[in-house]
C-alpha positions in Angstrom: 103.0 113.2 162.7 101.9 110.1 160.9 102.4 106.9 162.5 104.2 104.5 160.4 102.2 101.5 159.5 103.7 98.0 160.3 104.8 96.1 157.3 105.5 92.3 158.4 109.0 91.1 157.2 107.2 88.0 155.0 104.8 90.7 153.1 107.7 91.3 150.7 107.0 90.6 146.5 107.6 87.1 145.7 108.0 88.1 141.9 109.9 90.9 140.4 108.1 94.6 140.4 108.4 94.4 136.6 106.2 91.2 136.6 103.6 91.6 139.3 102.6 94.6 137.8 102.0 93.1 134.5 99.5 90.6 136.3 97.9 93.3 138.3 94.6 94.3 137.9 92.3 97.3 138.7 89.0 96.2 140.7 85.6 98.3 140.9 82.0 97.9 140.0 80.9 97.3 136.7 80.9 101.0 134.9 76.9 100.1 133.2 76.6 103.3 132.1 80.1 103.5 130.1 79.3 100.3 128.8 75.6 101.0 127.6 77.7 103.9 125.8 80.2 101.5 124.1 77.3 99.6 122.9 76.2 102.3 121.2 78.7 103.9 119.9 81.5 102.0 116.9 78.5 99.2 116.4 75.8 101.3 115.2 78.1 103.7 113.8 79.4 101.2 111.2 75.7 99.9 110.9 74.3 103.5 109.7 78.0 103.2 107.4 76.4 100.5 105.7 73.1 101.4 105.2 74.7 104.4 103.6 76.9 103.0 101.6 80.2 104.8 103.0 81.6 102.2 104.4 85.2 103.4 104.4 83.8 106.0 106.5 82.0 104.1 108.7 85.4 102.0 109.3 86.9 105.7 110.4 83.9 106.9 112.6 84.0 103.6 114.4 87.7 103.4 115.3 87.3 107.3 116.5 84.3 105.9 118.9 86.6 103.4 120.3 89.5 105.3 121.4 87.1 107.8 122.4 85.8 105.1 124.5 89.0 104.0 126.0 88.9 107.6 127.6 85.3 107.9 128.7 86.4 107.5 132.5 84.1 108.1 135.4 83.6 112.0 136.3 81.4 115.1 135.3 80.2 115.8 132.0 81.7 119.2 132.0 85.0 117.6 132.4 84.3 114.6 129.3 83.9 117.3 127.1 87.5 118.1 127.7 88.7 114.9 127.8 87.1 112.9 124.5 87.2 116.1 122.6 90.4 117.4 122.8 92.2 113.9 121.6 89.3 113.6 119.2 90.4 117.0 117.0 93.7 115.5 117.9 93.4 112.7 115.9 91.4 114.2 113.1 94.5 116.5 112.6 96.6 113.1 112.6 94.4 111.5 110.2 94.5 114.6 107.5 98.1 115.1 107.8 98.9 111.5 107.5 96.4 110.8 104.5 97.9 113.7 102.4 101.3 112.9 103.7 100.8 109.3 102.2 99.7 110.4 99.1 102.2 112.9 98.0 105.8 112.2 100.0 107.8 109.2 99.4 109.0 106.2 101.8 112.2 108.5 102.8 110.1 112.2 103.1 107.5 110.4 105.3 109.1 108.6 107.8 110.9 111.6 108.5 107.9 114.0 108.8 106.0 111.3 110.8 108.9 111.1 113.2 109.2 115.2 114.0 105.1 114.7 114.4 106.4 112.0 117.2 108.7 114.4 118.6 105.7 117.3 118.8 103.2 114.6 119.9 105.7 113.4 122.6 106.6 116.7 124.1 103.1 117.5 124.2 102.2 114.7 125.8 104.5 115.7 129.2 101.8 118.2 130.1 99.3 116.2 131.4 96.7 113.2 130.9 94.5 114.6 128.7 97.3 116.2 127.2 98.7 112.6 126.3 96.0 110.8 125.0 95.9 113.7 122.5 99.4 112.9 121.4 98.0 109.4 121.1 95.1 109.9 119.1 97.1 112.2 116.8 100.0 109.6 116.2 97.7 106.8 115.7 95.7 109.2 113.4 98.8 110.0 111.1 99.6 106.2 110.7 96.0 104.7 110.0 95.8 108.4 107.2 99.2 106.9 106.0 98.5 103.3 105.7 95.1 102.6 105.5 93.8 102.8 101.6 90.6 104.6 101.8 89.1 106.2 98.9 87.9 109.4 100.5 89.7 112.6 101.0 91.7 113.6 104.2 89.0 116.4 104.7 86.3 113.7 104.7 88.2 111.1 106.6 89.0 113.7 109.4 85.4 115.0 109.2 83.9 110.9 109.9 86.5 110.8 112.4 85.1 113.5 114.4 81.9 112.6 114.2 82.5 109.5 115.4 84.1 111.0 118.5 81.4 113.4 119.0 78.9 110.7 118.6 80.0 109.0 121.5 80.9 112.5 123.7 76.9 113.5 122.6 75.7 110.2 124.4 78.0 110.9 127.3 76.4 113.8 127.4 72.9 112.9 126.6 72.7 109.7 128.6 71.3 110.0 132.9 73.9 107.8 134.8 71.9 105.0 136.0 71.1 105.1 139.8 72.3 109.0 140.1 68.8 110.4 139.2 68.8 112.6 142.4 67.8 116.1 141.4 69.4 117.7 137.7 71.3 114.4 136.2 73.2 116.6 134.1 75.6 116.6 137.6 75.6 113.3 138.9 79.0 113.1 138.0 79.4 115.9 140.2 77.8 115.5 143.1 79.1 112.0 143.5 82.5 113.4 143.1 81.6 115.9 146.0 80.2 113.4 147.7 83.1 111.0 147.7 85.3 113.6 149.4 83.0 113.8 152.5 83.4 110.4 152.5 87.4 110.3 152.6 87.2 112.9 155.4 85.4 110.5 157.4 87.3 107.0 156.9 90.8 109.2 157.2 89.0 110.5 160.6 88.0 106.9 161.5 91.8 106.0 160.8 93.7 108.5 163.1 95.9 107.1 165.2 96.3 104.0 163.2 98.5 102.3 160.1 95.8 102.9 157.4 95.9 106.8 158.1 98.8 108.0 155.6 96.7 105.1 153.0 93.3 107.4 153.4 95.0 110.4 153.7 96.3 109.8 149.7 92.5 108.8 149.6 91.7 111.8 150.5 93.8 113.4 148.0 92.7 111.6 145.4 88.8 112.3 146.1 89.8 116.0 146.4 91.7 115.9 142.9 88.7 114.0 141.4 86.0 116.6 142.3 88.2 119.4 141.4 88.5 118.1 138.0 84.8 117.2 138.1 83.8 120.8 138.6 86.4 122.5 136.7 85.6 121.4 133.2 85.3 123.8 130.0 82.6 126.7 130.4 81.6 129.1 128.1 80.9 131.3 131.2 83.5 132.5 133.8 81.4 131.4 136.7 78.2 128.4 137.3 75.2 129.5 135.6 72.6 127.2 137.7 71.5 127.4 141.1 72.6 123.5 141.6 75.7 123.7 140.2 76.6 126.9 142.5 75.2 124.5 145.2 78.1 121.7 144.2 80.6 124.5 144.1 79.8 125.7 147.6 79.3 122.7 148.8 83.0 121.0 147.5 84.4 124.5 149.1 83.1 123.5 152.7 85.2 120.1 152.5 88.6 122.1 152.3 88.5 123.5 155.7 87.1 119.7 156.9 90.0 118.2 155.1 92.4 120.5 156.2 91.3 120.1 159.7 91.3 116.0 159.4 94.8 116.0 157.8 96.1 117.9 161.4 94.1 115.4 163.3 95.8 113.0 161.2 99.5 114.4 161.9 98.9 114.5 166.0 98.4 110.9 165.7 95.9 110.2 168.6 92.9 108.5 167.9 89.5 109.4 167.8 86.0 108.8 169.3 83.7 107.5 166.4 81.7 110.6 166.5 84.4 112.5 164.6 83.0 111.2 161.3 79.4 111.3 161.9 79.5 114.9 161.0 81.3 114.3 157.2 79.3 111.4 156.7 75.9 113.2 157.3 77.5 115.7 154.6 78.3 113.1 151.9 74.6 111.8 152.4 73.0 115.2 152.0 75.3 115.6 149.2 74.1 112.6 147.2 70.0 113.2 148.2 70.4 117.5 147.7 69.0 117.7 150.9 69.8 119.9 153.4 72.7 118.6 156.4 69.8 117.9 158.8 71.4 117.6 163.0 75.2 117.4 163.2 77.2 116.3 166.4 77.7 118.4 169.3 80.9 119.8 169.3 84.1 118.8 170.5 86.9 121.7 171.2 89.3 119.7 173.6 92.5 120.6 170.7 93.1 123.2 168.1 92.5 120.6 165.3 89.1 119.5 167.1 88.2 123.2 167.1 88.8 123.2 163.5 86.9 120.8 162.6 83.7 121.8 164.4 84.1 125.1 162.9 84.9 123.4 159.6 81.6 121.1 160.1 79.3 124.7 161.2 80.6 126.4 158.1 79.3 123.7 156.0 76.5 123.3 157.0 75.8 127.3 156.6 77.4 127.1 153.3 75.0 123.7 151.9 72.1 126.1 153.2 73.0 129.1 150.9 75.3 127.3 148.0 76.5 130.7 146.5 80.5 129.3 146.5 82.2 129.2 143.1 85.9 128.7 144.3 87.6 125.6 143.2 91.2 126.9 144.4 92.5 125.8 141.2 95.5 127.0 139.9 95.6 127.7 136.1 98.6 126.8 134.4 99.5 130.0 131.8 101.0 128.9 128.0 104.6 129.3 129.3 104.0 126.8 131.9 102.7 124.4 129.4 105.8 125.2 127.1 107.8 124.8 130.3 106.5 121.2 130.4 106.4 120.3 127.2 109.7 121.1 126.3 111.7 120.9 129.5 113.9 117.8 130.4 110.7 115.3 130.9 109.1 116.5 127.5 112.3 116.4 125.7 113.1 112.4 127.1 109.6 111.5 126.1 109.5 113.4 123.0 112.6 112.2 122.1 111.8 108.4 122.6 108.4 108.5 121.2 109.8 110.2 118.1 112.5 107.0 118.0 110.2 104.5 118.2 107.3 105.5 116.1 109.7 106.9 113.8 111.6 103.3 113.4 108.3 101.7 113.1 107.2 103.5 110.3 110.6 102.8 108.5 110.1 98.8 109.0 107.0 99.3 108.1 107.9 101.1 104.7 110.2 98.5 104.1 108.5 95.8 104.6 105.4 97.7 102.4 107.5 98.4 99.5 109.4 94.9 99.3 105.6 94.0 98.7 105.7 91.8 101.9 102.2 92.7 101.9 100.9 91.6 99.0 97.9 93.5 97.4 96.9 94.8 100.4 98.9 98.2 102.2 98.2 97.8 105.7 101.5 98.8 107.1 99.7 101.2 109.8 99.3 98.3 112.3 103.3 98.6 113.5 103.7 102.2 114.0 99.8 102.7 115.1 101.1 99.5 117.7 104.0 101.3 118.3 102.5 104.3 120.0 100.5 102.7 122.6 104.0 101.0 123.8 105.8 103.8 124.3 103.5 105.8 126.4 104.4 105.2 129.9 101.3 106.4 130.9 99.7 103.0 130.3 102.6 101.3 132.8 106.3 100.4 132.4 108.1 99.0 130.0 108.3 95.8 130.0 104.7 95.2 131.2 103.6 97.6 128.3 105.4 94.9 125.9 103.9 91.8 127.5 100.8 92.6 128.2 100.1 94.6 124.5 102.1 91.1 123.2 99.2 88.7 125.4 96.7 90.3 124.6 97.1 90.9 120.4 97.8 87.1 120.1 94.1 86.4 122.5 92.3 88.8 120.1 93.6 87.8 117.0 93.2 84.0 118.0 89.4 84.9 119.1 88.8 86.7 115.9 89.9 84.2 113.4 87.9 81.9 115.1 84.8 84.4 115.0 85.7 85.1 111.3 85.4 81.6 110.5 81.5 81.5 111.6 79.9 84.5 111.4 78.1 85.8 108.6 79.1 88.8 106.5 78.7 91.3 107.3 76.0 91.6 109.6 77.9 89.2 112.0 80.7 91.3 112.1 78.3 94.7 112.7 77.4 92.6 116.2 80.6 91.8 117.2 82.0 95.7 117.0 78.6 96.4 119.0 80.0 93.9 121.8 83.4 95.1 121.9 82.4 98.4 122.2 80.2 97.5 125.2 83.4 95.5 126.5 86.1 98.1 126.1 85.0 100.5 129.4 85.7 97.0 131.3 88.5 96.0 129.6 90.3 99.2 130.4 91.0 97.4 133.9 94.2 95.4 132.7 95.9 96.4 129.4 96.0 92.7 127.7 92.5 93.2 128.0 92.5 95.6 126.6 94.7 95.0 123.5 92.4 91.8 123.1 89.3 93.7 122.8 90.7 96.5 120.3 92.4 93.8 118.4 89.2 92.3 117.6 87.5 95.7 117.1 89.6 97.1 114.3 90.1 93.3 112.9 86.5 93.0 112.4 86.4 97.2 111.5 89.0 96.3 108.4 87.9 93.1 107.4 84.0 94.7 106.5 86.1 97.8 105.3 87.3 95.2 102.6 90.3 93.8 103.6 91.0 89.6 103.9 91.8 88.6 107.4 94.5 89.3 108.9 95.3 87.9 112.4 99.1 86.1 111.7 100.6 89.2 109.8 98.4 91.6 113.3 100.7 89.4 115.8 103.8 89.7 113.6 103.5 92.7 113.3 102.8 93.3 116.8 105.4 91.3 118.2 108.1 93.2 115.9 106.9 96.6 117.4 107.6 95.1 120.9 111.0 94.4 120.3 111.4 97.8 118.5 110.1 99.6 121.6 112.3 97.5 123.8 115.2 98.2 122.5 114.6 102.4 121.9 113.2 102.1 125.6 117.1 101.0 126.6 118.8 103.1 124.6 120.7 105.5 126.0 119.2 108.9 125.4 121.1 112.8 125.0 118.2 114.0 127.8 118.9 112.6 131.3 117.3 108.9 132.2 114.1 109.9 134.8 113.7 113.5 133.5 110.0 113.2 133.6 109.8 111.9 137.2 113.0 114.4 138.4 110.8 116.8 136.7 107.3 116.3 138.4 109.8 115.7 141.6 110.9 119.0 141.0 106.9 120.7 140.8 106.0 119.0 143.9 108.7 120.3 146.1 108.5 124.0 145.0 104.5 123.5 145.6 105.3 122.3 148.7 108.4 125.3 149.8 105.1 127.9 148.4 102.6 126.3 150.5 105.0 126.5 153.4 106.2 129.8 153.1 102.9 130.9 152.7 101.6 129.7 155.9 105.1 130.5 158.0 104.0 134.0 156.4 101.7 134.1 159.6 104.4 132.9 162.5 106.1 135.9 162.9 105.6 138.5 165.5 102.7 140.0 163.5 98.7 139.2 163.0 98.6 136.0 162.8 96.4 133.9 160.0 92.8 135.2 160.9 93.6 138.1 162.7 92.0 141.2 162.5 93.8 144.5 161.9 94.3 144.9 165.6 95.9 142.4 165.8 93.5 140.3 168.0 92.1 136.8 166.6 89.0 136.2 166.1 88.0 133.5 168.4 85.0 132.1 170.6 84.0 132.6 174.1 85.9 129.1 174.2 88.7 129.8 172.9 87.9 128.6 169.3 87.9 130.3 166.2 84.7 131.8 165.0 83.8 131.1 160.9 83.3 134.7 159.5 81.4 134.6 156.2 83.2 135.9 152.9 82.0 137.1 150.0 80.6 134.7 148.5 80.1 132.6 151.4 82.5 129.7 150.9 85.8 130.8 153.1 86.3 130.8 156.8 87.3 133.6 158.3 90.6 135.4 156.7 89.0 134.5 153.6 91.5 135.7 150.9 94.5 134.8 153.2 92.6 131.1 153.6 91.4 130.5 150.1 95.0 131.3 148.3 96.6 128.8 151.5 93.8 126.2 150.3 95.0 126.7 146.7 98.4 126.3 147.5 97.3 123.1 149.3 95.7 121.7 146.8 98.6 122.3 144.3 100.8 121.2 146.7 99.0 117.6 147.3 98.2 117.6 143.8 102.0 118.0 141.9 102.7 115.1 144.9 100.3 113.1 143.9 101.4 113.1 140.3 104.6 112.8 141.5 103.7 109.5 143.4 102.6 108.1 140.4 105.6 108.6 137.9 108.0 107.0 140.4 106.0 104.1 141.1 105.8 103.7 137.6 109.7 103.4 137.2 110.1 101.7 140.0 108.1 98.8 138.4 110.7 98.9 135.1 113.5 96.5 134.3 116.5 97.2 136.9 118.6 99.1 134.1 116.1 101.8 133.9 114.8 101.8 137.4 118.4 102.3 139.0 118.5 105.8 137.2 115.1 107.1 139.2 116.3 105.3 142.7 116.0 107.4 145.6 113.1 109.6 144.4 110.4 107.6 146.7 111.9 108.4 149.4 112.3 112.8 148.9 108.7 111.7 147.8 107.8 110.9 151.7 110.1 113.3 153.0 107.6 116.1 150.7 104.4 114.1 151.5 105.6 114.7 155.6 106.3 117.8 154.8 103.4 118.8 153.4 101.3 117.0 156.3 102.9 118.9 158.9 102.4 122.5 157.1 98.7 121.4 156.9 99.1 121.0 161.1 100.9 124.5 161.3 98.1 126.2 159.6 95.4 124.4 161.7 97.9 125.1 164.8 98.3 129.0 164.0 94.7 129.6 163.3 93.9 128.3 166.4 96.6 130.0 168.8 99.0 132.1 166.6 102.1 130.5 167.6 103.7 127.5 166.4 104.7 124.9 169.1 108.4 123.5 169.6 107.1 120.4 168.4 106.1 121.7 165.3 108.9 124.2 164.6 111.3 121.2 165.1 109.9 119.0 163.0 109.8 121.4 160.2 113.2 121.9 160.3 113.9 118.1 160.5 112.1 117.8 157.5 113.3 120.6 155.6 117.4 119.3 156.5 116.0 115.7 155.1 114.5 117.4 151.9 117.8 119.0 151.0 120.0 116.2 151.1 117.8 114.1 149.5 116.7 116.2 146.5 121.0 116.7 146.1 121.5 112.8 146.0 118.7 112.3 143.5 119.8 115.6 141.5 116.7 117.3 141.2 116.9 119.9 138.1 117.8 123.4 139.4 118.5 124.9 142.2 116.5 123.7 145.5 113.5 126.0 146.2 114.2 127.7 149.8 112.9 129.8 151.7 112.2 133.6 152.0 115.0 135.0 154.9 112.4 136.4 157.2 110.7 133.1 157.1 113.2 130.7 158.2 114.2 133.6 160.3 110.5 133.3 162.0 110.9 129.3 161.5 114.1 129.3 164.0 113.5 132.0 166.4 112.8 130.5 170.1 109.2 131.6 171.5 
């Protein structure tokens, strides 16, 4: 197993998880490319708008480029496509519905339509990332429709609003990455993805034995999750259409094996000679230059996880050679499993508490619209369109939603007024969207700097659109939407507190119970995984098991029995992953919301162990057929821990078990 690393007694958080995580901040290079992007994008955009003479458009094209840009993340192009479009027609739909909405419904009619579209958006935004910043984009796309006075029609404004989007999705697309010119740039994103998995194979190798393993063994994880994504964007046909892009497809297939094999050399716990990782390592490299592997180690078959990974390391370098892979294990998730998520007990807490919030907003907002507290000029979207990005908890907890979204309007509408004050009209104001464009792919790091950046976007965006300045009523306004959100987020809800993470809990450990089964499927007294029908594995003169060649060149031997366990794996680590996330994200909430998700970490680890160790029983029974004592033991350990843990947290629905035969085979002596 894993060994545990040592955490010194005086390493414990001074301040209180709901305040260091306001203050923390994500590190990394500069993203140039995303920011050359930015710069192009809302700045020129309103520019051309001008030039035109449709400014009111302009004003909408530009605010589409820059939540467009808050979502142009590193990856493929492929998978951008997915992820700036499908918010962008999001918010377009937002946008027409709320522009005819505010012109034909009253105060009373639209709060309550706008609230049932926070319901929808909320559910919907359960399902996934992408999934979310869709509901995003279409709630903040109903309130600016609503509240913002624009001449045009709703067709026109959605129309600008897409093609704002799509401006800056065409320059994602467009655009070489800088310093990725290695062969077609069209997959940069790609083959660095790829490449970045052969590099987490070797530093989890390099950790084996040591603290820092069960740290690069989520590395790994997330590397694996990254590419997978990166290669699995929209296509118009089933399979790759070019040579190179078969290559990457092939070439990510070859790491599963590797990781597979690193994760069981991971679990014995004994460390490794440095020569382990020269063989990855020479991967990544020939992944990055498209060159061929070039010399690997010799071989090292001492233990079945050793023998694994030589085979592992000999299968890729045959599959780099011919490339004709096209496997990404992926499982696709079917509309009733969307439905599933959407309106299960995670969609219904968040849909239910987005709906709340954004539909209270938009009441104050009426209210303080129709008591003319706005004088002559309707700009009541700024609380509800504020409102949304605080209750997604996507963007952190709580309370560090509130503080830092609080921060960081009151720094951009401070900086603004002052930049309103000297630059000229409106050409100034043209320059200083270009820059905060360029600044928003930075600014995504912490979310007060965020907030700052956008605040002084859309300020400058509606003060050329026509409107006086309007930083003091912007903080009110914001700081009224904090304490709205607040006080929804602690209200006590019909829907269980923690659905969402009970939920994703819940996805993880039947991933992990399939993933099991499926390999325990091959401890019985039958062929083991890899045997032929005789019932006689294939092996080496060395006892080692020989790589056969699949179809399509991208599977070890037992291909279909290996590349549905490798897709089980994947889902498995995956769902855990996700899983990882939500609870660290409660954890980090006020105490009176993180008590109700306590407990959860830990069936978390127990999953995560449990997971590991299948990963070693599949190495183990390719290898000899048999599982050890060591390893049937521990199983069961873990699967006793796993049951009386998922009872005390109360995980939704019965606990996934076991077929018969299998535990049968699972507590048989040998």
């Amino acid at each position: 197993m894993f060994p545990r690393p040592h955490i010194p007694a005086r390493a414990h958080a001074v301040l209180p998880p709901w305040l260091s995580h306001a203050l923390r901040t994500q590190r990394g290079p500069v993203p140039w490319s995303a920011v050359t992007r930015g710069a192009l994008s809302a700045g020129p955009l309103l520019l051309a708008a001008l030039l035109a003479g449709q400014i009111s458009l302009g004003v909408v094209a530009a605010i589409a480029a820059m939540l467009a840009g808050i979502n142009d993340r590193p990856g493929s192009r492929r998978a951008s496509v997915k992820r700036l479009g499908a918010p962008a027609f999001a918010g377009a739909a937002g946008l027409f519905a709320g522009t005819y909405g505010g012109e034909q419904l009253e105060a009373v009619a639209l709060t309550a339509v706008l609230t049932g579209l926070g319901l929808l958006a909320g559910g919907m935004s359960a399902i996934g990332p992408v999934a979310s910043a869709a509901g995003t984009q279409l709630l903040v796309g109903a309130a600016v429709g609503a509240g913002m006075p624009l001449p045009e029609e709703g067709w026109a404004r959605a129309l600008a609003y897409l093609a704002g989007a799509g401006w800056l999705l065409a320059l994602r697309l467009a655009l070489p990455t800088p310093g990725a010119l290695t062969g077609d740039f069209r997959f940069d994103g790609e083959r660095d993805a790829v490449a970045r998995v052969y590099d987490a194979v070797a530093e989890l190798l390099d950790t084996v034995g040591t603290g820092r393993a069960v740290e690069r063994r989520a590395a790994l994880t997330a590397a694996l999750d990254h590419a997978q994504d990166a290669l699995a964007g929209p296509r118009l046909r089933r399979r790759a259409g070019s040579a190179v892009e078969r290559r990457l497809h092939a070439q990510y297939a070859a790491a599963l094996p590797l990781a597979e094999a690193a994760t069981a050399l991971a679990w014995t716990g004994e460390p490794l000679s440095q020569r382990a990782s020269l063989g990855p390592r020479r991967l990544a490299d020939a992944v990055r230059q498209n060159t061929h592997t070039g010399p690997l180690p010799a071989p090292s078959r001492s233990a079945p996880a050793l023998r694994a990974l030589d085979d592992a390391l000999l299968h890729a370098a045959d599959a780099f050679d011919q490339g004709r892979g096209s496997d990404l294990h992926t499982r696709r998730r079917g509309a009733r499993d969307l439905l599933r998520a959407a309106f299960g007990a995670g969609g219904r807490e968040y849909g239910l508490r987005v709906a709340l919030s954004f539909g209270v907003a938009v009441a104050v907002a009426q209210a303080l619209y129709h008591s003319h507290e706005y004088g002559r000029h309707p700009h009541w979207y700024w609380l509800p369109a504020t409102a949304v990005f605080l209750v997604k908890p996507d963007l952190g907890p709580l309370v560090s939603r509130v503080l830092c979204r609080a921060a960081g309007t009151v720094l951009g509408a401070l900086l603004f007024a002052g930049f309103a004050a000297v630059l000229p009209r409106p050409e100034g104001l043209v320059a200083l969207v270009a820059v905060c464009g360029a600044l928003i792919p930075v600014a995504t790091r912490h979310f007060a700097a965020q907030t700052a950046v956008a605040t002084v976007l859309v300020l400058a965006l509606v003060m050329v659109g026509g409107e006086p300045q309007a930083s003091v009523s912007r903080i009110v306004e914001t700081l009224l939407a904090c304490v709205i959100v607040l006080i929804v987020g602690h209200l006590p809800m019909p829907a269980e507190r923690g659905g969402q993470v009970r939920a994703q809990l819940a996805a993880a450990a039947a991933a992990a119970h399939a993933y099991l089964a499926h390999v325990l499927a091959g401890a019985g007294e039958g062929p083991a995984l890899g045997a032929s029908k005789d019932g006689s594995a294939h092996r080496g003169s060395d006892g080692g098991s020989a790589p056969r060649d699949s179809d399509d060149g991208s599977l070890l031997g037992g291909s279909d029995d290996r590349s549905v366990r490798w897709t089980l794996r994947r889902e498995a680590y995956r769902t855990l992953a996700e899983a990882r996330t939500a609870i660290a994200l409660a954890a980090h909430e006020l105490p009176a919301l993180a008590r109700h998700t306590q407990g959860t970490d830990e069936v978390a680890a127990v999953l995560e162990r449990l997971v590991d160790t299948t990963t070693a029983c599949a190495v183990h029974l390719d290898d000899a057929g048999r599982l050890t004592t060591r390893h049937r033991n521990r199983l069961t350990e873990l699967l006793g821990e796993l049951a009386v843990g998922s009872a005390r947290v109360g995980l939704p629905g019965p606990a996934p078990s076991l077929p018969p035969a299998t535990r049968a085979n699972l507590s048989a002596p040998r």
